[in-house]
C-alpha positions as CSV (number, residue, x, y, z in Angstrom):
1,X,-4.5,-39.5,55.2
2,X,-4.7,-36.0,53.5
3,X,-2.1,-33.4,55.4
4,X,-4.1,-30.5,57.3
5,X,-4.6,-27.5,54.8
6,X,-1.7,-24.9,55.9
7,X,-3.6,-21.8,56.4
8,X,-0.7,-19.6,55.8
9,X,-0.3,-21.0,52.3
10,X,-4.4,-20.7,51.7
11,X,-4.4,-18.0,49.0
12,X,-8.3,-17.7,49.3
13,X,-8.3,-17.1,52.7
14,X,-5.1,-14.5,52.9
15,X,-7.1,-12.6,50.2
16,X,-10.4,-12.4,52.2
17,X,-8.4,-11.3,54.8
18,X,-6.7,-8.4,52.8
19,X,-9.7,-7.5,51.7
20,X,-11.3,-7.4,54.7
21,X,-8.3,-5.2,56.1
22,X,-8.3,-2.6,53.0
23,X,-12.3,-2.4,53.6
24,X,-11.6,-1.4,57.6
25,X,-9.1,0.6,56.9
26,X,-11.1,2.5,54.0
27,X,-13.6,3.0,55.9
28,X,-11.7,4.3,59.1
29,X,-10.0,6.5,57.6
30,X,-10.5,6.8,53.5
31,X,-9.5,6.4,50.2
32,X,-6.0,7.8,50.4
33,X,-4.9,5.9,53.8
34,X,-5.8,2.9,51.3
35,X,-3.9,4.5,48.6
36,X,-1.1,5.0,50.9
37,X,-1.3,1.4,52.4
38,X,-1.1,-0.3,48.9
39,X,1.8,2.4,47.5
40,X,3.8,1.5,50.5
41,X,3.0,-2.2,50.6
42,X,4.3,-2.3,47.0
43,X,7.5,-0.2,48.0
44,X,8.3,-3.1,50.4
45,X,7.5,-5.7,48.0
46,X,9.9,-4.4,45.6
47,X,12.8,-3.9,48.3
48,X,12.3,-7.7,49.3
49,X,12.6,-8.6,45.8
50,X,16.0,-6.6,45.4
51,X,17.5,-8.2,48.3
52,X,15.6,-11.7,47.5
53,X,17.2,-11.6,43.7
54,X,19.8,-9.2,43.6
55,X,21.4,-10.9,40.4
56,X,18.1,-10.0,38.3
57,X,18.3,-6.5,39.2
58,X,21.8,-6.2,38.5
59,X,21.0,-7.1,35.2
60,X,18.0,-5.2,34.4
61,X,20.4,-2.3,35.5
62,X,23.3,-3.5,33.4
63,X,20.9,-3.7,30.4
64,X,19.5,0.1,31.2
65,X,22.8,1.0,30.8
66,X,24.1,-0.7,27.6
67,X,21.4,1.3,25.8
């Protein structure tokens, strides 16, 4: 028997439902609450990267410096 489609891991359906969210919230309140929303999203993303892989931004820092 196939296993029951994990809806968290459904890329299709977590991108309709951004989409669906950035539409709302463009409409509610316009283009630079989006703007906002996405700038701070990707803040966030970037921070759990740093503390998710530390070691590769230790060494993209290191090799900043060595030049």
């Amino acid at each position: 028997m196939d296993e029951p489609t994990n809806i968290i891991r459904n890329t299709g359906l977590i991108g309709a439902a951004l989409g669906a969210i950035i539409a709302i919230v463009w409409v509610a309140f316009g283009g630079l609450a989006v703007l906002l929303v996405l700038g701070l999203a990707l803040a966030g993303w970037l921070v759990g990267m740093i503390f998710q892989r530390p070691d590769f931004v230790i060494g993209l820092l290191q090799r900043l410096q060595q030049r």
